[in-house]
Backbone bond lengths (Angstrom), bond angles and torsions (degrees), N, CA, C in turn:
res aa  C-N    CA-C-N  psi(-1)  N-CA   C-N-CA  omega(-1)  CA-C   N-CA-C  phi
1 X - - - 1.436 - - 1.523 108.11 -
2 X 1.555 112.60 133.68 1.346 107.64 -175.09 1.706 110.04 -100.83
3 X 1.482 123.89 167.17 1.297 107.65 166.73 1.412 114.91 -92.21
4 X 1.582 114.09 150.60 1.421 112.45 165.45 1.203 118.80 -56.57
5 X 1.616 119.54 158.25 1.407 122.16 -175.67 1.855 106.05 -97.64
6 X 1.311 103.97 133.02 1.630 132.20 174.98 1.476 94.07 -25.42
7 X 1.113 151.34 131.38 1.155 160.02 160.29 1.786 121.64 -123.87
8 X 1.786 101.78 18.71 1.399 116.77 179.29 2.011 103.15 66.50
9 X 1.503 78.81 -161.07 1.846 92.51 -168.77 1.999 103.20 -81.25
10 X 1.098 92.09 141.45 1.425 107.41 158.80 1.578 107.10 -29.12
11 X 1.342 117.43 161.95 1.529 130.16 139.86 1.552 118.63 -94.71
12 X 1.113 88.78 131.20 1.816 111.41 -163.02 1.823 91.61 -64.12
13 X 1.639 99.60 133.51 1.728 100.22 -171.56 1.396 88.86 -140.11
14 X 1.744 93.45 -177.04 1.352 109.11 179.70 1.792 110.14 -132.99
15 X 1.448 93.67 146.23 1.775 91.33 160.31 1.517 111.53 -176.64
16 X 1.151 112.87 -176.08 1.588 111.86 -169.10 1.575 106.88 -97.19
17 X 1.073 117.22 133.72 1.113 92.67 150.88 1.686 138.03 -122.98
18 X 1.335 138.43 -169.06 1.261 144.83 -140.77 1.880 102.63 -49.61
19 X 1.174 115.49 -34.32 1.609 110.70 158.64 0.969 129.01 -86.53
20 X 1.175 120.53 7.13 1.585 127.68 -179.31 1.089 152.77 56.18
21 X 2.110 89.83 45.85 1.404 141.80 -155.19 1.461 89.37 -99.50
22 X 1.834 132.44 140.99 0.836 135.77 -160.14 2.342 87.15 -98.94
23 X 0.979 115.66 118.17 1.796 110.16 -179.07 1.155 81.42 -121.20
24 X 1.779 97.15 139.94 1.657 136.40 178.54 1.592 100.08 -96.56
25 X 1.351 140.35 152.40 1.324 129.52 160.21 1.566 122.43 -76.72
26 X 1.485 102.63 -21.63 1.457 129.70 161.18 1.531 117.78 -50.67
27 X 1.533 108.36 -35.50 1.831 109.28 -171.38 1.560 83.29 -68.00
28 X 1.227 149.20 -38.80 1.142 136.29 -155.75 1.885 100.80 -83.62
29 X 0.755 137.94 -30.87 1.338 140.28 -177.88 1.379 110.78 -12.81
30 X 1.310 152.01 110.38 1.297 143.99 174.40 1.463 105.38 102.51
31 X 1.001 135.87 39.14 1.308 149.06 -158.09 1.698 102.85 -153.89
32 X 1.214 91.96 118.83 1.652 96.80 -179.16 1.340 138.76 -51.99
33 X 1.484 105.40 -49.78 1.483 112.87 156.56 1.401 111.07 -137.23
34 X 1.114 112.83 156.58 1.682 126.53 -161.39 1.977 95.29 -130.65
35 X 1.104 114.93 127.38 1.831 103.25 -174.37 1.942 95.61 -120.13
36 X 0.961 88.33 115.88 1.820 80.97 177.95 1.482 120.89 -111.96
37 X 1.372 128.60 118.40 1.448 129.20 -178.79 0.916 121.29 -106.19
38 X 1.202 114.89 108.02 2.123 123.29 170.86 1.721 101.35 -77.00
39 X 1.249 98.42 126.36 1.856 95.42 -177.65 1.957 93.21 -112.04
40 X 0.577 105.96 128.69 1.819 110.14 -173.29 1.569 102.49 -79.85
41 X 1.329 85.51 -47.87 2.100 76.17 167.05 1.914 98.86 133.60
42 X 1.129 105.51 178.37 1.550 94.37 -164.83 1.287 101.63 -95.42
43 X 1.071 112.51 168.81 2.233 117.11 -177.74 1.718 114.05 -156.31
């Protein structure tokens, strides 16, 4: 298994989440690891 190549920092986004709290990717800034899951949806 190879590693992916460094492609720098994210672009700072927006979205709601599950309470329907507006989260910046930015509020996390300084935070060690950040884990983000896109769920596509069930099929």
């Amino acid at each position: 298994m190879t590693t992916p190549p460094d492609l720098g920092p994210a672009p700072d986004f927006t979205l709601t989440d599950t309470a329907g709290r507006t989260v910046r990717l930015s509020d996390y800034t300084g935070r060690r690891h950040v884990v983000l899951v896109f769920n596509r949806g069930f099929s």
